[in-house]
Every structure is written in C-alpha cells, then in structure tokens.
C-alpha positions as semicolon CSV with decimal commas, in nm:
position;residue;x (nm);y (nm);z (nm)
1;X;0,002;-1,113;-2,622
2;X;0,343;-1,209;-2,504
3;X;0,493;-1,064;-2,793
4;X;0,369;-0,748;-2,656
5;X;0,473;-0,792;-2,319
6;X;0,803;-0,921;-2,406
7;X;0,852;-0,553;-2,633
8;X;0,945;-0,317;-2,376
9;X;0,964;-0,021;-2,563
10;X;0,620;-0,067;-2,659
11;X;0,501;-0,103;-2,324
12;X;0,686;0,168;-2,220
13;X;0,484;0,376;-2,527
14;X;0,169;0,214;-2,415
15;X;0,245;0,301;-2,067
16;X;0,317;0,707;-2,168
17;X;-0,001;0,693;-2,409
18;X;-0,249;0,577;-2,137
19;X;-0,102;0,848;-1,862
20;X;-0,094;1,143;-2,078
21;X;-0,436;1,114;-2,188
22;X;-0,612;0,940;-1,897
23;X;-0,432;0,887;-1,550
24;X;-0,313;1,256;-1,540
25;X;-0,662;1,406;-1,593
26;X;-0,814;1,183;-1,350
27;X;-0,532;1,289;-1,079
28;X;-0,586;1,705;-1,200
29;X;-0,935;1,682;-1,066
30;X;-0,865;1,657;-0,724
31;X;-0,467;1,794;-0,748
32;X;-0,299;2,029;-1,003
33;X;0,065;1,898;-1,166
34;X;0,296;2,162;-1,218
35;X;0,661;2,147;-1,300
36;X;0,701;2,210;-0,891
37;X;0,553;1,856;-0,872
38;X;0,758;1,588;-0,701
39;X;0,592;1,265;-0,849
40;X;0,729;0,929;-0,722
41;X;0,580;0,553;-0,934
42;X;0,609;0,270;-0,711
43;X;0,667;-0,027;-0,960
44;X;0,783;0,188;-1,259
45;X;0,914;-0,061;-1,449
46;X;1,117;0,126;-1,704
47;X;0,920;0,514;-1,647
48;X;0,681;0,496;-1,919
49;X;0,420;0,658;-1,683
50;X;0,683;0,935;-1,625
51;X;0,704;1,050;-1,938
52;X;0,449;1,260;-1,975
53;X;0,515;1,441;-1,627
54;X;0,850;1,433;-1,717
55;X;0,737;1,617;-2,028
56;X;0,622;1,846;-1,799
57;X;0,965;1,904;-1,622
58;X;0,817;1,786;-1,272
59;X;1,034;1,584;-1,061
60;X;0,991;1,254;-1,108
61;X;1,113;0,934;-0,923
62;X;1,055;0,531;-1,032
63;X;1,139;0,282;-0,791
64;X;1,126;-0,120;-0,888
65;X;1,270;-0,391;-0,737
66;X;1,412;-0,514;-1,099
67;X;1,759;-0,389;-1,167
68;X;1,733;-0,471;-1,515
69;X;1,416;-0,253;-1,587
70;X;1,558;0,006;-1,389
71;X;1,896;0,005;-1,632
72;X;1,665;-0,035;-1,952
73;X;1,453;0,295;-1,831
74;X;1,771;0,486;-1,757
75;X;1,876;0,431;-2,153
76;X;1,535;0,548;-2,250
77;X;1,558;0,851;-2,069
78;X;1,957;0,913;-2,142
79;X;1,852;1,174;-2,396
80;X;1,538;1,334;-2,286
81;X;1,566;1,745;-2,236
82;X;1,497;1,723;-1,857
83;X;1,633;1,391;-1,774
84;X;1,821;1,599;-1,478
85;X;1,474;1,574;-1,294
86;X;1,491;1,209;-1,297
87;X;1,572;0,933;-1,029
88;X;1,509;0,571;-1,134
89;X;1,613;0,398;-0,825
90;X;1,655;-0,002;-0,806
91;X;1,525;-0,084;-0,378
92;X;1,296;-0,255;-0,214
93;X;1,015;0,057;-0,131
94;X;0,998;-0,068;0,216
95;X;1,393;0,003;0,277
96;X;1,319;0,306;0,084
97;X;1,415;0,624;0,364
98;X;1,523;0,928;0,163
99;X;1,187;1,049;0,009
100;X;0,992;1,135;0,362
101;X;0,690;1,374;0,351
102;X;0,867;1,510;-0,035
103;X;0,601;1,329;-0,240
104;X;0,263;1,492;-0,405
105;X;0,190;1,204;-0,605
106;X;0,245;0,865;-0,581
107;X;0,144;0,639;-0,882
108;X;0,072;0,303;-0,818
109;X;-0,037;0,145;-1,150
110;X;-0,095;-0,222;-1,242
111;X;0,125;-0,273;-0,912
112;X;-0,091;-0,364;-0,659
113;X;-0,174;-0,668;-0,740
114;X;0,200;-0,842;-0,759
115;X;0,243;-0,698;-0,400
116;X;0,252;-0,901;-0,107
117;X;0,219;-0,780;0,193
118;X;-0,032;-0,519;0,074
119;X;-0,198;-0,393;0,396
120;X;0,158;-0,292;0,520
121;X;0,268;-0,176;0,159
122;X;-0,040;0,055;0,151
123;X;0,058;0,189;0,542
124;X;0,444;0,284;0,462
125;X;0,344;0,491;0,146
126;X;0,199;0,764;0,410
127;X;0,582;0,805;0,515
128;X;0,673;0,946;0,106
129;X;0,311;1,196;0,130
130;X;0,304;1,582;0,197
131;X;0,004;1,636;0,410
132;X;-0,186;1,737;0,099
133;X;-0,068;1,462;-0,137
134;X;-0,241;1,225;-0,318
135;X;-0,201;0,831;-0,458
136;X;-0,319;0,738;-0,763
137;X;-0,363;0,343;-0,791
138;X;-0,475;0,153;-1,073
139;X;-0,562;-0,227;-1,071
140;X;-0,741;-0,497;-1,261
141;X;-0,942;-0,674;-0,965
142;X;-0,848;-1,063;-0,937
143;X;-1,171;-1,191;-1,061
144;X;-1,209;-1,064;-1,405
145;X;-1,164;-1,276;-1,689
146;X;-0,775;-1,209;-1,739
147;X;-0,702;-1,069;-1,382
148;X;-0,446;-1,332;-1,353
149;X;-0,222;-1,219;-1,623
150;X;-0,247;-1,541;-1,804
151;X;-0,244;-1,321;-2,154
152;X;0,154;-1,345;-2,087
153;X;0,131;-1,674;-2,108
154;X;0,323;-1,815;-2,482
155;X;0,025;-2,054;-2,503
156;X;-0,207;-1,924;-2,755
157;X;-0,444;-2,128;-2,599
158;X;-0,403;-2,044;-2,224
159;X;-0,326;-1,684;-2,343
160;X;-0,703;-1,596;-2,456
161;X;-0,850;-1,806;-2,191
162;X;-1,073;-1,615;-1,946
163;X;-1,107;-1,684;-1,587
164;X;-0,864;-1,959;-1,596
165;X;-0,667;-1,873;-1,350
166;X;-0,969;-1,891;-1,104
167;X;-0,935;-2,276;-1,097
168;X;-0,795;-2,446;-0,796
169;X;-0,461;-2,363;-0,729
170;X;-0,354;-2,751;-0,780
171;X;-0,563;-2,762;-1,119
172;X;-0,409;-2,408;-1,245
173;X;-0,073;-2,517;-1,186
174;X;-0,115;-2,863;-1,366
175;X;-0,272;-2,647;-1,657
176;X;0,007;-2,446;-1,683
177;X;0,279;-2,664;-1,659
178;X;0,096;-2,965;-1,905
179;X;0,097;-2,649;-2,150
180;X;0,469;-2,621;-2,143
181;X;0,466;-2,225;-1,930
182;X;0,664;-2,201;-1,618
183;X;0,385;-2,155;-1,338
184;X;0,588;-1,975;-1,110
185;X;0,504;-1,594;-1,207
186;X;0,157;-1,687;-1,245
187;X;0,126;-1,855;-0,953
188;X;0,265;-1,573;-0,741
189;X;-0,034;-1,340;-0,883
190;X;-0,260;-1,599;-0,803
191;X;-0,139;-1,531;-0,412
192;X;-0,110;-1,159;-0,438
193;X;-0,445;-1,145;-0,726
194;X;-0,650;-0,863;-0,506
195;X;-1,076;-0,756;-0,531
196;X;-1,214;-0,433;-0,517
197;X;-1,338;-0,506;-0,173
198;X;-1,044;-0,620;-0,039
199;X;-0,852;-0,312;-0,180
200;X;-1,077;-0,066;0,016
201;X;-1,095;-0,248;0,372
202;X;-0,706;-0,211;0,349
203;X;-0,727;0,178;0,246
204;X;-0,968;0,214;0,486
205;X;-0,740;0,065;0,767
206;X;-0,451;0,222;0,600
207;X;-0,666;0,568;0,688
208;X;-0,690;0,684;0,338
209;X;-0,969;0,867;0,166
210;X;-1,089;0,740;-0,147
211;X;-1,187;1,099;-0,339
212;X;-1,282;0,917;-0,611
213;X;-1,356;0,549;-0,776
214;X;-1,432;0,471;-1,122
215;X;-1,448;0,157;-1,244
216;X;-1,399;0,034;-1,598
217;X;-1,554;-0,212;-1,807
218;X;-1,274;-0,151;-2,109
219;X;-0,938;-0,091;-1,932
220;X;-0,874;0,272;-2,088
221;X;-0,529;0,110;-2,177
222;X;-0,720;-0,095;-2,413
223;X;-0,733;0,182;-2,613
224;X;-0,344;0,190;-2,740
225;X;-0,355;-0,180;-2,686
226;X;-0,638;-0,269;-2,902
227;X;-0,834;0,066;-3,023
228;X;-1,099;-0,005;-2,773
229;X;-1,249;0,318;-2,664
230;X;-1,314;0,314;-2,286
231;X;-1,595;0,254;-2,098
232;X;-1,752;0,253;-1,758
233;X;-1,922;-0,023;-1,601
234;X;-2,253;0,084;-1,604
235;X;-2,404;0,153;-1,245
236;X;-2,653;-0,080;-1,207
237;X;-2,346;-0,333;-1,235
238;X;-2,184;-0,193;-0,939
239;X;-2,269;-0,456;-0,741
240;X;-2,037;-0,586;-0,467
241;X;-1,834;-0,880;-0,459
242;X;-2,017;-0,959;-0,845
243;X;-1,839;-0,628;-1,023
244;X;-1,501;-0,767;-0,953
245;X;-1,592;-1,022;-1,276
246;X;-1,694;-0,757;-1,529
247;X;-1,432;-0,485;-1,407
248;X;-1,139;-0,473;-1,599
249;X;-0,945;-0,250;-1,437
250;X;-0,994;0,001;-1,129
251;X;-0,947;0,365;-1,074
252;X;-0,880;0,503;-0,766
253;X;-0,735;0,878;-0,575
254;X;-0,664;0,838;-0,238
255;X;-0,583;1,133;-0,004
256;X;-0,502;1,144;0,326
C-alpha cells in the first residue's frame, strides 16, 4: 500500500483512470463538459484528475497547498498538446482571489476529509461558481474500515488493519508510534476524518443542493487499484449514521 502511495506517477494514472471513466459521467448527468469548460480541482495534487478534461482541451486549474506536487504535476504536463490551458497554482484556496464567478466545475476529490475548517471551506467555494455551476466531491466517510488512511502506513500490519484508527485518540497514537510510523499525518485525519451526515448539514448550511448522492460499497477507484468492479451499497443499507461503516467512498453533485 505505501508503495503505491509513495509512486506518484501511478497515482497520478490511477487518478486519470478513475475520472475518465467514472467522475466525468457522473458530473455529465446534471452538466455537459465541453472544451468551453473552465474546470478548477481543489487539492489536485499533481492533475491526474485533469487529464482527461484536459484531454478534452477545457480549461483546467489545480490548486494544492504542496509546492512540491504542484512542481511534479507541472513536469507531467510539460509535454501534453494543450498544456497552454493549464494553471497548476501552489496557494492556500482561501487566499485564492483571481478565479471569482469563472468556475463550472469544481472537483473536490478525496479532499475533504484532510480539510479543516470544512464548514467555511465548503462556504468560500461559492465565490469560484457561475450561477449555474456545479461541485463534484468525492470522500471516503471517517467510519469505514480504512477511512483513516492507515493503508499508508509502512506497517504491513497496521496497513491492512480495519477500523483502527477508530480507537481512542491516546490508544491510536501509542499504536502508531510502538509500530515505528510517525503519527502526525494520521493523526491530523483523525481531526479532520468527516461522516456522511456531517458532510450534508454543512452543504446544507453552506446552501448547496445535493442533485445527486450515490454511495459506494467498492470505491470505483478500486477498480484500477485492485480490479474490483464497483458497487453500490445496496439500499436497504442506507441507513443513517450505520452506512458510514460499510461506505467506502461517497459521491456527491452539488449545485447552487
């Protein structure tokens, strides 16, 4: 698992894989891309869930907070036949000021959840929206048996343990550590680690629209990841507060 994580350029394949053939067609049911799309990722990373709309020739924008990412996505892209319609940007999105009312679709995916702040976070993205643009977010809900992230971890052992990180913070942390992994990262998720629930009060309050929800019991980046095809949680499971343990991974399109 950390070998994974720690390959970029596979992640950033993985990333483009999962977009093309499943974020994108979610999005085109409730907005059309074109190559007159302005697309903006909060949390890109290095652009892998650009490509594809780059592909496209649509504007695109990525904004992360990590200069190196940002300098490692810029050398991926050096070479690509529309790389003029590109902006990776390295800022903080809420110091962010030059993209007001520009945006048709934000994509927010496997972001949320490192956020602080998220209430607020979820308010200033109006500022980047035309009045008929959408978000796209995509999140694996605290609960579920790797929603902490721990399959970064270099433990083998802590790596393929589910739900660990829903131990008490004190516990967790001694866990880590005793296994040799620096807790930091992992404790910071376990502060900003978000449910389902909590995700839609703060849309709600953020006065968003959720056009649609589907949740997943196989992440559909499982698929590239593992060869798992993708499935739904099945709707008798859609029960509140409990789905947040068998949900691996939310999505959502939010208009306003």
């Amino acid at each position: 698992m950390q070998q994974r994580h720690a390959d970029r350029k596979l992640y950033f394949n993985e990333q483009s894989y999962t977009t093309e053939k499943y974020v994108i067609p979610f999005i085109e049911k409730h907005k059309q891309i074109t190559a007159n799309s302005h697309i903006l990722e909060i949390g890109c990373g290095e652009g892998g869930n650009l490509k594809p709309l780059l592909d496209r020739g649509c504007k695109v924008t990525g904004i992360d907070i990590d200069a190196g990412k940002i300098e490692a996505g810029k050398k991926l892209y050096a070479d690509h036949p529309h790389q003029a319609n590109l902006a990776l940007i390295c800022e903080d999105i809420f110091k962010v000021k030059t993209l007001q009312h520009q945006i048709d679709v934000i994509i927010l995916r496997d972001v949320i959840e490192h956020l602080p702040h998220q209430a607020e976070f979820i308010t200033v993205m109006r500022q980047f929206l035309k009045e008929d643009g959408v978000v796209f977010v995509a999140f694996p809900p605290w609960q579920n048996p790797f929603g902490g992230h721990q399959q970064i971890c270099n433990s083998k052992l802590l790596s393929h343990f589910p739900f660990l990180h829903l131990l008490p913070k004190s516990l967790y942390k001694w866990c880590l550590t005793t296994a040799g992994e620096n807790p930091q990262a992992l404790m910071e998720i376990k502060e900003t680690g978000i449910s389902l629930e909590r995700f839609l009060r703060i849309v709600k309050k953020g006065d968003y629209q959720v056009a649609e929800e589907v949740l997943y019991f196989i992440n559909p980046n499982y698929e590239v990841k593992f060869g798992l095809k993708p499935r739904k949680i099945f709707e008798c499971a859609n029960i509140p507060y409990l789905r947040n343990f068998w949900t691996t991974c939310g999505y959502y399109l939010l208009k306003i």
